[in-house]
N, C-alpha and C positions, 0 to 999 in steps of 0.2 A: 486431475493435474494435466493429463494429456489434452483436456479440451479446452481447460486454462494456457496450453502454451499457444495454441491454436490462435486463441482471443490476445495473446500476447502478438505473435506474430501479424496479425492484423492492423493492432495498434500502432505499431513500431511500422508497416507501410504507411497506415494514415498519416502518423508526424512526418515521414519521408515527403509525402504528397505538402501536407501543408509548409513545410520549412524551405523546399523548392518552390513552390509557389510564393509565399508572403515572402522569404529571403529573411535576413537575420534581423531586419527593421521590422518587418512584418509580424515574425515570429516573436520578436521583444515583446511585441504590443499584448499577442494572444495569449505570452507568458503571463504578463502581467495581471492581464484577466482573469484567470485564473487562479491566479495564487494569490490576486488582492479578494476574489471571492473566498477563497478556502479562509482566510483571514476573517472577513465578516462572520464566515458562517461557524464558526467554532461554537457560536453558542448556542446553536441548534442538535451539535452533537448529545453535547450532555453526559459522555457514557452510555449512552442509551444501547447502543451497539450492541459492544461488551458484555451490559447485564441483562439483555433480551435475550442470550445464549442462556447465560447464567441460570436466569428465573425460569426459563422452559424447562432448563432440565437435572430442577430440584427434585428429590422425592415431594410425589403427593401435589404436586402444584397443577393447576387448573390450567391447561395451556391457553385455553382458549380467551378468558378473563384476564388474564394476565398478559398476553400479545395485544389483545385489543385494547389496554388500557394503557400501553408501553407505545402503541401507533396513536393513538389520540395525541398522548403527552408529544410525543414525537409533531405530529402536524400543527398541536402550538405554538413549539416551540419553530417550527420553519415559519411560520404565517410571522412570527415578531420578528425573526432573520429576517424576510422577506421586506417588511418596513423599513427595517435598519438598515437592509442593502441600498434601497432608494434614499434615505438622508443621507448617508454619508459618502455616497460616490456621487453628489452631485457639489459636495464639500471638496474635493479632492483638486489637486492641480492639473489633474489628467486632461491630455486633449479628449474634444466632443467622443470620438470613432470609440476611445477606447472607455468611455462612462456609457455611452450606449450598446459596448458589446457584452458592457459591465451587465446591465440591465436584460438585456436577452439573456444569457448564459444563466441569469438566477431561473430558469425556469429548471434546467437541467438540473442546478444543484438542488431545487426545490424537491424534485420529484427522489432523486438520487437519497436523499434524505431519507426518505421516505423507506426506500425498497432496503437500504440496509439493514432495518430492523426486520421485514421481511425473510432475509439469509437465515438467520438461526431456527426457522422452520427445517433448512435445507441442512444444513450444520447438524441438529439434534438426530434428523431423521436419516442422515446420511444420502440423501439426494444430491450431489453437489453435481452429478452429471446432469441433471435439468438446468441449474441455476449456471453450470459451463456451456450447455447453448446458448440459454439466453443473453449471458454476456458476449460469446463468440456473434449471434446471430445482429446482437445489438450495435456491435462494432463493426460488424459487415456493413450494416444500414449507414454508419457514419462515413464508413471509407465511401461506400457509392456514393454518396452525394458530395461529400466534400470535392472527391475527382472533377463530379461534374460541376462544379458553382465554382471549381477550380479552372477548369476547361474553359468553364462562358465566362471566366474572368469578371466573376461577380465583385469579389474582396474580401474583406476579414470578415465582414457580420456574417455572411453567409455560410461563412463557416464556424461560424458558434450557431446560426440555427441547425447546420447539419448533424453534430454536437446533441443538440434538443432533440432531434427526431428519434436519433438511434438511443437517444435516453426514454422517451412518451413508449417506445415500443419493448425496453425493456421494465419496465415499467407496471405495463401492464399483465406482460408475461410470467414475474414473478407474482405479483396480486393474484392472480388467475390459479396458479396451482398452490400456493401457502393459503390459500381460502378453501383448496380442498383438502388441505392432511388438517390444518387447523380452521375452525370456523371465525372467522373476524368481522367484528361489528365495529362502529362505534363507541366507544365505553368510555365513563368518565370517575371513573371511580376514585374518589379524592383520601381516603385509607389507603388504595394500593398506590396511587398516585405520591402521598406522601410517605409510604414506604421504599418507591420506588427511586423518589429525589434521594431520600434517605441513602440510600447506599448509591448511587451514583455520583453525588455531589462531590467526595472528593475526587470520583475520576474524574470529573467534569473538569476541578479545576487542574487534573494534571493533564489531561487533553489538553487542556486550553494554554497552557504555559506551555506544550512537547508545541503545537501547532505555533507558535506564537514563536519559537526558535526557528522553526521547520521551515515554516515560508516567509519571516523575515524577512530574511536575507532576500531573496526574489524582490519583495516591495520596496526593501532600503535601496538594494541596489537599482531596481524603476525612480527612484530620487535624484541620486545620486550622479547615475551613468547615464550613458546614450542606450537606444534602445534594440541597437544592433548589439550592444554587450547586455544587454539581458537575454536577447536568443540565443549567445553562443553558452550561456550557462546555463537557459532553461531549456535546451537541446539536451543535455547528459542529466540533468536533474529530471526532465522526463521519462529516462530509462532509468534512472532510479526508483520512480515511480511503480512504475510498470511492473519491475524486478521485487518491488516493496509487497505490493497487490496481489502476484502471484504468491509470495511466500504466506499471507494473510489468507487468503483461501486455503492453504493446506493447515495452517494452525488454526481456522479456524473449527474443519473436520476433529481438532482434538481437545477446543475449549469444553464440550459436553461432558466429553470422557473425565478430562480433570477433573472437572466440579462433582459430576457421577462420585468419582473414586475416592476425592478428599472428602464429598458430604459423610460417604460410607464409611468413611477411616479405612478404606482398604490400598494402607501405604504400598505394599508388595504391587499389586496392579499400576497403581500411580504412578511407581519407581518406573516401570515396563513404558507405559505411555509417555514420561518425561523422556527415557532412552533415547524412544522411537523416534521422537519431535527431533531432538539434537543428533541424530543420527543421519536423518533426512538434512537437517540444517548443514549439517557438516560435509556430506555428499555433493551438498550443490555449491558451496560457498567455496571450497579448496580451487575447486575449475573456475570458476567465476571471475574471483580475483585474479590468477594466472595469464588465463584469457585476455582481462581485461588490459593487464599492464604489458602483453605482448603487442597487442592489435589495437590497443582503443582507439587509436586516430584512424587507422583502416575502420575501423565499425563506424565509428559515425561519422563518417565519409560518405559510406556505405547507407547510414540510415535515412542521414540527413541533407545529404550531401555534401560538394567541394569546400562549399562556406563555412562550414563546421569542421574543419579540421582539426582545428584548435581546441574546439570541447572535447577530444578524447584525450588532451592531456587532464583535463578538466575533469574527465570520468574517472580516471586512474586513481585520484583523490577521492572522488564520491564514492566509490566500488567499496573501499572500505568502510565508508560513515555505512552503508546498503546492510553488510556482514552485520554492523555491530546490529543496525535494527534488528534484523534477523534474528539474533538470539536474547537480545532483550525484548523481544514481543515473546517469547517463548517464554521466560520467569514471568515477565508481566500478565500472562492471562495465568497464571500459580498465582501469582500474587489477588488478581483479580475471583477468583473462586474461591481462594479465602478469605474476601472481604477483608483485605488489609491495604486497601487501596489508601488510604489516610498515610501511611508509613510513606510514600511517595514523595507527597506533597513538599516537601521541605525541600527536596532532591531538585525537585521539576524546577521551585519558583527558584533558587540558587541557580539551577543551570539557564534558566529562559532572563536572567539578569545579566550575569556575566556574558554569555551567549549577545545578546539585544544589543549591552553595551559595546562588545567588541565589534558587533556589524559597524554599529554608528562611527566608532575612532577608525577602521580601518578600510570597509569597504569604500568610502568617496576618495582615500589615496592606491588602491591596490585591486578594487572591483571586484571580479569574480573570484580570481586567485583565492583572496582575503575570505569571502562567503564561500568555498570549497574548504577548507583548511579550519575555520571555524564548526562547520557541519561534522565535519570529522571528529574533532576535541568533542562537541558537547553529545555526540551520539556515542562515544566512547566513554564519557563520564555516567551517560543515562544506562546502558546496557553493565558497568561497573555495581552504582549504585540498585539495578533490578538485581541482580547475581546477590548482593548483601544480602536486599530483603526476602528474595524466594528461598536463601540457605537458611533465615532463622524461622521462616516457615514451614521449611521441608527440607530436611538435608539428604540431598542427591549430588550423588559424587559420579560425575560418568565416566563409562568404561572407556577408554581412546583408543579401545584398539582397532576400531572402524575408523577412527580420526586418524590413526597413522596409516591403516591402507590406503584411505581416499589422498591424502597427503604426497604420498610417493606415487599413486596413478595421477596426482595432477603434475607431479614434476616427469614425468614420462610422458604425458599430454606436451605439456610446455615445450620438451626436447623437441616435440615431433612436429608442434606448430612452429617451431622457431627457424626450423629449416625448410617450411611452407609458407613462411610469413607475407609473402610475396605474391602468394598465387590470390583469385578471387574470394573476396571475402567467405560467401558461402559454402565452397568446396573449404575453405581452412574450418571453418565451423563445424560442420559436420567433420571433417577425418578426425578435428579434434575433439568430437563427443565420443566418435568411435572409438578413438586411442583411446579415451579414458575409461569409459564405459567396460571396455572389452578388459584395460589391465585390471580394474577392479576387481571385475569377475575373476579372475586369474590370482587374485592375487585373494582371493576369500573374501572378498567384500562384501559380496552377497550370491544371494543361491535362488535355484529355480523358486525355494519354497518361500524366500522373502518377497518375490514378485507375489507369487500367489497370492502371501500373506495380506501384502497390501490393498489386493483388487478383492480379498475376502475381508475386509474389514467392518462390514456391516454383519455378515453371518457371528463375526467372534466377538460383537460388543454383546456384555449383557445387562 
């Protein structure tokens, strides 16, 4: 987590660098890119992710056979994205700059594809400090060069090739060590293969309808609006990102455990490991929010600069759709280890309808506003409806009495930023991790032996 904030910290100067540089026209455009890729590529996911965790770390399963026939399916399934990306973005109404940055950028997400199923080597075996350089180191490579093609005032492609590079190199860094805990071939094995659609398939199709809501809104609003109001919302929808990814790394240290616990029926351990996940959730999310709705126009001021002031009213709204994901990826991977992914479906295609339709009536009268405000509703119905399904699969009732510590160290935080609201951004950030951090501890939130606990977390799995 510590080398994840590192990689966060990174990221968050790189968009600084590029949103100063392109400006909010600029940055409209490289939104677009983007999120009209995540769009095409949804059908390269698959679930695959998800159940590459899952299937490594069954009892009695063949890692080796089963990664390598999960990466195959995986590279088919990118190589038919990779086709579909070139028909249909040359369909599009987009100007030339942005179908050709369209085209570059599929290399990144080609590879990126790829290295995801790779993680659940780091995940089962609790490596996650290798695969936090590699992301830290990978996004170093991006920030250096985007500076400099920034500096020589090359323009936008070159910065989705800069994008590419610190993706080739991460890349290959995760390949390089998941090839030495596990061995990976090529494998085509059409039984695991169709075991493997088998129980992905309905994730697939709830990916595919959560992604179809998710970035929406970004492509309607590339329709609809100018492309200087796509940057001023895909400025805070990038920290949302950001904020999304790191919370996915830390749950993902815990999908093994789950599946581990609930294969074995040992609910008591299970009970322990859900706490823990909601416990962390809850730690970070009480300051987050607070933070957010004190300073957001300071922070991305700060991130993205003067132009962007306006997306941290914009964030104030997102900060909470961010929370809800948060704790509906926590039931969802319960849900996903029980193979009760099916039970979703209903949930997902209702809300990516209602969600779709409401971008199309209200985003071309109301813009971003309308796509903030919508994000929020249907990531509040999706984390409702995960809460249903993971209670009739596991009834966990949590204990709140770390949720009312962390609760009242954030409004003690809040007091203390609100009379600092003023000073520079990062000295308000840090006295405000201190305030909180320090009343926590103070107030029993946690103890020397919960640090410990957490950095000995590989000693206590069995």
């Amino acid at each position: 987590m510590l080398g994840r904030t590192g990689a966060i910290a990174v990221a968050l100067i790189t968009m600084g660098v590029i949103t100063r540089y392109l400006g909010r026209d600029g940055y409209g455009d490289y939104t677009t890119i983007i999120a009209f890729l995540q769009i095409i590529w949804i059908f390269t996911d698959f679930g695959l992710q998800m159940i590459s965790i899952q299937s490594i770390s069954e009892k009695g399963a063949d890692e080796s056979e089963v990664l390598s026939n999960l990466l195959s399916l995986r590279i088919f399934l990118s190589i038919v994205s990779l086709g579909l990306t070139f028909l249909v973005t040359f369909l599009t109404p987009y100007p030339r700059i942005i179908k050709v940055g369209i085209i570059f950028a599929s290399l990144s997400f080609f590879l990126n594809s790829i290295s995801v199923i790779l993680y659940s080597v780091y995940q089962k075996y609790l490596l996650m400090g290798k695969l936090a350089l590699a992301d830290t180191l990978s996004k170093i490579i991006i920030l250096a060069f985007t500076a400099i093609f920034a500096w020589l005032n090359h323009g936008l492609l070159w910065i989705v090739l800069a994008m590419n590079l610190g993706t080739v190199f991460l890349f290959i860094f995760i390949f390089y060590y998941a090839n030495r805990k596990i061995k990976i071939k090529y494998r085509v094995n059409y039984r695991i293969w169709k075991k493997i659609i088998g129980k992905t398939l309905p994730l697939a199709i709830t990916i595919s309808l959560n992604l179809l809501y998710f970035k929406g809104d970004i492509v309607i609003l590339s329709f609809y609006r100018s492309a200087s109001e796509v940057g001023l919302y895909g400025a805070p929808y990038r920290v949302l990102e950001v904020l999304i990814n790191f919370i996915y790394l830390f749950l993902g240290l815990l999908m093994p455990q789950i599946t581990f616990y609930y294969s074995s029926k040992n609910f008591d351990a299970l009970k322990k490991v859900m706490q823990f996940g909601y416990d962390i959730l809850v730690v970070f999310s009480f300051p987050i929010i607070l933070g957010t709705l004190l300073i957001g126009p300071q922070l991305m001021k700060f991130i993205a600069g003067n132009e962007f002031a306006v997306s941290g009213d914009v964030l104030k709204i997102l900060i909470f759709a961010t929370v809800a994901i948060f704790f509906a990826s926590l039931f969802g991977y319960l849900i996903v280890s029980a193979n009760k992914q099916k039970e979703t479906i209903k949930f997902y295609f209702v809300n990516a309808v209602i969600s779709l339709t409401a971008y199309f009536i209200f985003i071309p009268k109301y813009g971003f506003w309308a796509a903030a405000v919508i994000t929020l509703i249907s990531e509040t119905f999706i984390l409702a409806t995960s809460f249903y399904i993971a209670k009739r699969i596991f009834v966990f009732k949590a204990d709140l009495t770390l949720a009312r510590k962390a609760a009242l160290a954030s409004l003690i935080m809040s007091l203390a930023l609100y009379f600092i609201r003023t000073a520079p951004v990062l000295l308000s950030l840090a006295l405000a991790v201190a305030v909180y951090f320090s009343a926590l501890y103070i107030l029993g939130g946690f103890s020397k032996e919960t640090i410990f606990k957490i950095f000995n977390l590989k000693k206590e799995r069995t």
